[in-house]
C-alpha positions, -999 to +999 in steps of 0.1 A: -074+543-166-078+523-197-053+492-199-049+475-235-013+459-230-026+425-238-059+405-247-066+398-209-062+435-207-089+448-232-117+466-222-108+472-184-115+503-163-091+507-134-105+528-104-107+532-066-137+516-052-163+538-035-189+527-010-213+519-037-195+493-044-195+471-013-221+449-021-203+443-055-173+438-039-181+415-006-198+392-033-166+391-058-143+384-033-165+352-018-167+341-047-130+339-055-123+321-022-154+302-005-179+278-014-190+260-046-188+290-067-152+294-057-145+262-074-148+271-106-117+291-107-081+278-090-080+303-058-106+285-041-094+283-001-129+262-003-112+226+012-091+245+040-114+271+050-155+277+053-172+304+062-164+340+054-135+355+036-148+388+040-179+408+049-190+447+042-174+461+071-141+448+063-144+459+028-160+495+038-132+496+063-106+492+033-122+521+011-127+545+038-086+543+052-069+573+043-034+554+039-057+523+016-070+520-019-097+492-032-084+494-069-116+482-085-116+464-122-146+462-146-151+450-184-183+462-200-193+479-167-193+445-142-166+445-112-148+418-122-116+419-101-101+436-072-070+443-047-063+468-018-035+485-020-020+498+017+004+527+020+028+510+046+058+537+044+085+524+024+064+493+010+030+490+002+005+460+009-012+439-013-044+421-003-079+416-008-073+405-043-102+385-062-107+376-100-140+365-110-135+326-110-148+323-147-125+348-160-095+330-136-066+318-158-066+336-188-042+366-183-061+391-159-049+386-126-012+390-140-026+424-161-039+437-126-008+425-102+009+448-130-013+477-129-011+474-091+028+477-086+030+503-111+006+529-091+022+518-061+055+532-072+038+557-085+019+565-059+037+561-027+069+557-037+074+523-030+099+504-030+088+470-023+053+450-027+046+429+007+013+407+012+006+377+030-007+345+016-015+313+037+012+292+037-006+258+024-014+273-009+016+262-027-001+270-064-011+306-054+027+313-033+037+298-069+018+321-093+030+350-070+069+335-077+069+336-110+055+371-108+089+381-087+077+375-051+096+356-030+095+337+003+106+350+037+100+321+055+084+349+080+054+335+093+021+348+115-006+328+128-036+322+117-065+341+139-080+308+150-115+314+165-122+349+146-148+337+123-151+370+103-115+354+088-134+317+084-136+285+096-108+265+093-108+235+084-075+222+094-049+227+118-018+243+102-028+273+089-005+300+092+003+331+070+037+336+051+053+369+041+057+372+007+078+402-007+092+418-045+112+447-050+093+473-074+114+486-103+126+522-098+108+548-115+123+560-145+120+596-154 
């Protein structure tokens, strides 16, 4: 699906990831979070974790779910974004989500939150939009606020020890609940 809502918006393809697209897609998401690279763009987890963020097993195990979608985003043919989308009933999950870090900032990862919701409703039927986001990053919990998520104060812990999640580099880690009620669908 084309999207051309706004300038962030032009020239991006919308579609569900396909096992071609690991590679792509392990590399994107690293990139977003961990190491140097990360740093260019403002979701680096780079000073509280090391490591991994993901690896193609947990991205191939994402595509092939039946109740999951990888929503994949290119401009000109590159991957430059993604987010899984999890049929969870009622509510869907959102996760996995990655901007390049040199197009962070400029309008795309609200375009593609957007798109997201919309084919969750549309989708699934859902009425809400859950995900999980570690409760130290106040800028990201933030950006998600102002997007109409809010705080549940409902907290899981961190999988200390389970490297394919990374190495932490800190003590408190712990992962919030963050949750928005979608817009019904109108006919």
């Amino acid at each position: 699906m084309e999207t051309a809502a706004t300038p962030a918006a032009t020239g991006l393809t919308f579609r569900d990831a396909t096992d071609a697209d690991v590679d792509a897609l392990v590399a994107l998401i690293e990139s977003a979070y961990r190491g140097d690279s990360s740093r260019a763009g403002w979701t680096t987890e780079a000073d509280i974790l090391e490591g991994q963020r993901t690896d193609p097993e947990g991205v191939l195990q994402v595509i092939k779910s039946p109740d999951s979608r990888l929503l994949t985003v290119e401009r000109d043919g590159q991957v430059v974004a993604c987010c899984q989308l999890e049929h969870r009933g009622d509510h869907a999950y959102f996760g996995m989500f990655a901007v390049s870090p040199a197009l962070q900032g400029a309008g795309l990862g609200k375009v593609i939150i957007t798109e997201a919701e919309r084919q969750a409703r549309e989708t699934w039927g859902a009425t809400e939009m859950h995900m999980t986001v570690i409760s130290v990053r106040n800028d990201l919990i933030a950006w998600y606020e102002r997007r109409g998520y809010r705080r549940t104060g409902r907290m899981t812990p961190f999988p200390y020890g389970d490297e394919r999640f990374g190495i932490p580099q800190r003590d408190d880690l712990q992962f919030e609940l963050l949750v928005k009620e979608l817009a019904a669908l109108t006919p």
